[in-house]
C-alpha positions, -999 to +999 in steps of 0.1 A: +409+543-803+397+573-825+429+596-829+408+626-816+400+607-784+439+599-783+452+631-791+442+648-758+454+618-740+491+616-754+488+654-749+482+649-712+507+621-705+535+642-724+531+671-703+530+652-669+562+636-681+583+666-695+582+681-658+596+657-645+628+649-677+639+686-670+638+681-635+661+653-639+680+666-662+683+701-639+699+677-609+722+662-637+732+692-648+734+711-615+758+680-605+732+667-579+738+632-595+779+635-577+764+623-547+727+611-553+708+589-571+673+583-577+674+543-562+706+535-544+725+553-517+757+565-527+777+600-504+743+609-497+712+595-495+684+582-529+662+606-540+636+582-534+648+578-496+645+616-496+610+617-513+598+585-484+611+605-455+593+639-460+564+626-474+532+646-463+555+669-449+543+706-461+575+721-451+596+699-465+605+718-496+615+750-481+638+728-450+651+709-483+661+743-504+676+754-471+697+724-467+712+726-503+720+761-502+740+761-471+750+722-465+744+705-434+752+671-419+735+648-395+703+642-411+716+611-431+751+603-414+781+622-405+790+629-443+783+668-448+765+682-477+782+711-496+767+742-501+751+750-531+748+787-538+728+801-563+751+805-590+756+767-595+718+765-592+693+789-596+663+797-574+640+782-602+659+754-608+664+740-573+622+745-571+620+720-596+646+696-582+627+696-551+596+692-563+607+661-587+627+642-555+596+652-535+568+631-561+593+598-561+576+571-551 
């Protein structure tokens, strides 16, 4: 492959995959990673559980920004999810969280 024709390639996949590293690396650092994981259950449910569940659902990412801002139980078991105000994790931030858990497959 002629490195012209590669070029805007790499480009491409680089920039699909950077998204997504920071939005991992926001639920790391926001502490999401306490109780989640992206393949295996562990307080609270996978992300990828999370992502299967509200898939094709349009208004899953506002219920889901809801649910981590003010806690809740009952959705998946008896074991309540803390809030999570703003300060520990911006507007911005939890966007991109959501977005990532919500593109699992």
């Amino acid at each position: 492959m002629h490195y012209r024709t590669a070029l805007p390639l790499l480009l491409a996949v680089a920039m699909t995959a950077l998204p997504a590293q920071a939005s991992e690396a926001i639920a790391k650092k926001a502490r999401c990673v306490a109780c989640h994981a992206v393949d295996k259950k562990m307080v609270g449910p996978s992300y990828r559980d999370v992502a299967a569940k509200y898939r094709g659902d349009a208004g899953a990412p506002a219920r889901l920004a809801d649910k981590v801002r003010h806690g809740g139980s009952g959705v998946w078991g008896q074991v309540p999810m803390m809030p999570h105000p703003a300060d520990k994790i911006g507007d911005d931030d939890l966007k991109a969280v959501i977005g990532w858990v919500l593109a699992l497959e």
